[in-house]
C-alpha positions in Angstrom: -24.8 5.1 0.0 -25.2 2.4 -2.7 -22.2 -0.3 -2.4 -23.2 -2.2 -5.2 -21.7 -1.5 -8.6 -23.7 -0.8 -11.6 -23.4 -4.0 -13.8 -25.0 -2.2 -16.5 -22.1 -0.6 -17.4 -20.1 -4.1 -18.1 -22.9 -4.7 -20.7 -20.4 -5.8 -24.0 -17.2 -6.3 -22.4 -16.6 -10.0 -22.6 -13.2 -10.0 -20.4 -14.0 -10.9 -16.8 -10.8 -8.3 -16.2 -12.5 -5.7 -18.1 -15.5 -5.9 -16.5 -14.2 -5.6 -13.0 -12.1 -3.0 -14.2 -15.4 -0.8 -15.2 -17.6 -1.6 -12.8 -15.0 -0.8 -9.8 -13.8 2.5 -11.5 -17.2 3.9 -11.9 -17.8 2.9 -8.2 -15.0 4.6 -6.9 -14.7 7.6 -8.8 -19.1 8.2 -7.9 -18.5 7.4 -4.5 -15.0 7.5 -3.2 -13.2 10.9 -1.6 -9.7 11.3 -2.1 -7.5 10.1 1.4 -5.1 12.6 0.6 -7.0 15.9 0.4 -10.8 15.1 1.4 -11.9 16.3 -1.7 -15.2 14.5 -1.8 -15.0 13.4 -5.4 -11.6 11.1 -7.5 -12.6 11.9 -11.4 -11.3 9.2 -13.6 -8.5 9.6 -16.4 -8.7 8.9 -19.8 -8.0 5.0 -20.5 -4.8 3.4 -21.5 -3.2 5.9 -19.6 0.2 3.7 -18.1 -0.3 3.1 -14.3 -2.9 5.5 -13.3 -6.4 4.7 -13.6 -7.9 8.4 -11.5 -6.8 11.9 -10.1 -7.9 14.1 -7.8 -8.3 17.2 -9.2 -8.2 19.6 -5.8 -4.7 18.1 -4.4 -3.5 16.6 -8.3 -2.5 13.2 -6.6 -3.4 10.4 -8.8 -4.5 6.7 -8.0 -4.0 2.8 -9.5 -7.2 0.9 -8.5 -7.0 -2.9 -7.9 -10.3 -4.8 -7.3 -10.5 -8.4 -6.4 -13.7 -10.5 -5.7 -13.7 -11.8 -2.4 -10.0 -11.6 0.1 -7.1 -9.8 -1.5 -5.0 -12.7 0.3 -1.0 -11.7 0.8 0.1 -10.8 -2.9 -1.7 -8.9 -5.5 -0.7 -9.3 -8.7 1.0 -6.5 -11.1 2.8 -5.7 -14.4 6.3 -5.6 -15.1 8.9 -6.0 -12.4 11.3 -3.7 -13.8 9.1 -1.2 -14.7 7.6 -1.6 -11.3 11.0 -1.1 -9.5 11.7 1.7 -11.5 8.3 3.5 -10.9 8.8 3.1 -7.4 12.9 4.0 -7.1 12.0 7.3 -8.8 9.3 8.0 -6.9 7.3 8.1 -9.8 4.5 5.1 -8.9 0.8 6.3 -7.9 -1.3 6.1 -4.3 -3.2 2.7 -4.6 -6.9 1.7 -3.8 -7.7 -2.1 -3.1 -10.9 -2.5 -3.2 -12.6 -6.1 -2.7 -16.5 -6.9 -3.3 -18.5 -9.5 -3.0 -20.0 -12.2 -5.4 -23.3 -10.0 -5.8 -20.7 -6.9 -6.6 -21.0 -5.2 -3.4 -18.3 -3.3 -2.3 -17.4 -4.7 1.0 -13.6 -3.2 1.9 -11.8 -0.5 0.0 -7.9 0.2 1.5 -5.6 2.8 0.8 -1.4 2.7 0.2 0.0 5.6 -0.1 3.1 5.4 -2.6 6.2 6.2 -0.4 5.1 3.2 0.8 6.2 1.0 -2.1 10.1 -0.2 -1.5 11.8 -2.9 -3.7 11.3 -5.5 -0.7 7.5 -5.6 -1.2 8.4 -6.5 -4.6 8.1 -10.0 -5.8 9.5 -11.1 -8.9 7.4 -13.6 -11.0 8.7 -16.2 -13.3 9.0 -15.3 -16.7 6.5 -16.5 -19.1 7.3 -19.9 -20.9 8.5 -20.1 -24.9 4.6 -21.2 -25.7 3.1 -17.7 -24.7 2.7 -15.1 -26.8 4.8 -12.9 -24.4 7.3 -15.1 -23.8 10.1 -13.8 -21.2 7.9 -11.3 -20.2 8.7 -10.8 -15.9 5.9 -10.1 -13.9 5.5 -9.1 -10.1 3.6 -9.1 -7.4 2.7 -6.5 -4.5 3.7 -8.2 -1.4 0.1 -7.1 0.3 1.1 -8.9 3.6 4.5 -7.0 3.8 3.2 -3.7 4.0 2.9 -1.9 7.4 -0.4 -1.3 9.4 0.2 2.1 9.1 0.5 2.3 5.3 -2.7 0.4 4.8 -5.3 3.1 5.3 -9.1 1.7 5.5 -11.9 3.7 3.6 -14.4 1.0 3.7 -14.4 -2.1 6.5 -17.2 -4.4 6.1 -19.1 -2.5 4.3 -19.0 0.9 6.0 -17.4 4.5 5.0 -14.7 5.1 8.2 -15.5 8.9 8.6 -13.4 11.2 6.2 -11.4 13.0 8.9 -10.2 10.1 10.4 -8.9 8.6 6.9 -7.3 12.3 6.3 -5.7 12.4 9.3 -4.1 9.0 9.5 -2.7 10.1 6.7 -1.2 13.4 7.2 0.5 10.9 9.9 2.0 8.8 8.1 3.0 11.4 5.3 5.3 12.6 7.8 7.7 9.9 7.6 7.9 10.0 3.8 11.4 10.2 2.0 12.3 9.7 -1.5 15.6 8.2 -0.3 14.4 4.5 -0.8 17.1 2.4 0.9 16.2 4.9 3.9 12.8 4.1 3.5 13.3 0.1 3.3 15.0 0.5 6.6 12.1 2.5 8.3 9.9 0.2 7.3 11.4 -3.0 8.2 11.6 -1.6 11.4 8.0 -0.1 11.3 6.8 -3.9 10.8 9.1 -5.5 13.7 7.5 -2.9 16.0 4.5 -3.8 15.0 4.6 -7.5 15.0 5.3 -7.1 19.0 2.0 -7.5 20.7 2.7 -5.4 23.9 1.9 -1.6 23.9 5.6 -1.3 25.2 8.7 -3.0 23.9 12.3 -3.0 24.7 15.5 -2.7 22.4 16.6 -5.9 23.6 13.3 -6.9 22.0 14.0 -5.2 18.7 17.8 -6.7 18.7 15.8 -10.2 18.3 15.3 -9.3 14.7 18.9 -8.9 13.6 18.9 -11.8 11.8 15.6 -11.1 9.6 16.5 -7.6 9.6 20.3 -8.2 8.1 18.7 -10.8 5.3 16.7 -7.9 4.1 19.8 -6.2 4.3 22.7 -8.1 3.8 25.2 -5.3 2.8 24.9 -4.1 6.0 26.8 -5.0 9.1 25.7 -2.9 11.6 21.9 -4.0 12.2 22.3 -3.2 16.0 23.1 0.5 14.9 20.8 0.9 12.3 17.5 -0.4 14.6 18.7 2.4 17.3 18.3 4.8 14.2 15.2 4.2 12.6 13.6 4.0 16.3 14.9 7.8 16.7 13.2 8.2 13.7 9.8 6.4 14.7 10.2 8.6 18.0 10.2 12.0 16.4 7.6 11.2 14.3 5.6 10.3 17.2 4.7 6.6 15.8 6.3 5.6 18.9 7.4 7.2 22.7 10.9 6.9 24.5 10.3 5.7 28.2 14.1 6.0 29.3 16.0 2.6 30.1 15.7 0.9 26.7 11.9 0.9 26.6 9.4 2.3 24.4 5.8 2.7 24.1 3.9 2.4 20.7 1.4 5.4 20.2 -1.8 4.6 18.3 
């Protein structure tokens, strides 16, 4: 498997963005199978298409690719904010490679989002652009990298290595069980999803999980029943199998 991009194709694009944009595409869509389906080939789509940049064509799902030389860091930055809201509200928004490579353009880690996990909270809202550029007012965003769960950051490549196709599938088909198109529903989820995770024990106790009222009710300030809503969304968790009921207020995460 070749993990270097072919910079002959970037030959007469003077845009560093464009470039990248090329070079990663070709990669991915030569080398990449699609997460969703294992269908061992992602064709591109025609350019200047809004959003998506490739499509499977067995399962139909399509994908945005972002590409960053060196760490991707905790943010990742996007278009519009309200259009990115939108997109994501109405459950419109694509699955999303990040892909990073190296100075020499080798591909060194390539991660997977699915899109039901985009929520507004992810979401950061930029400043908008000062009266002296030419888009002045325009909003931006970022994608709050950090803030998404383990679970919804699938890896295809880590450190330069394919993780075997099944494995990818599967932990997707996982997580694809807790999808909902309700989107304060899935906020909740996974707020919760990220407390759980951000305890270091393989078991943890609701007492544990009631230390994060406070963060979880500044997510959520129109609520005033965190205590309630936690014992939910671990029900939830439990029937999904992301995590195990041991009886007495403890649980057990399951990997």
């Amino acid at each position: 498997m070749n993990m270097y991009f072919d910079i002959s194709l970037a030959e007469g694009y003077k845009s560093a963005a464009q470039k990248t944009r090329v070079l990663s595409e070709a990669w991915v869509t030569e080398n990449v199978f699609c997460p969703c389906c294992g269908n061992p080939h992602i064709s591109k789509l025609e350019n200047n298409l809004p959003v998506a940049d490739m499509r499977c064509k067995k399962c139909g799902e399509v994908f945005e690719l972002k590409s960053k030389n060196g760490n991707i860091g905790k943010k990742i930055l996007d278009g519009a904010y309200e259009t990115m809201i939108e997109r994501i509200s109405s459950f419109t928004n694509p699955e999303l490679f990040v892909l990073q490579y190296s100075p020499d353009y080798a591909v060194t880690d390539l991660t997977f989002i699915p899109k039901f996990f985009f929520v507004p909270n992810i979401i950061e809202k930029r400043k908008p652009l000062p009266p002296t550029a030419r888009r002045h007012g325009w909003v931006g965003c970022n994608i709050l990298y950090s803030n998404i769960p383990e679970q919804g950051r699938i890896p295809i490549i880590r450190g330069g290595r394919f993780i075997d196709k099944d494995i990818v599938v599967n932990k997707y088909v996982k997580v694809k069980s807790i999808q909902t198109n309700n989107i304060e529903s899935r906020g909740w989820l996974f707020d919760i999803l990220n407390c759980v995770n951000s305890i270091r024990s393989e078991l943890f106790t609701l007492k544990e999980m009631y230390g994060f009222i406070t963060v979880l009710h500044d997510l959520h300030p129109e609520n005033n029943n965190v205590e309630a809503k936690i014992r939910q969304q671990l029900q939830v968790l439990r029937d999904k199998r992301f995590i195990e009921f041991l009886g007495n207020g403890v649980y057990k995460k399951i990997i």
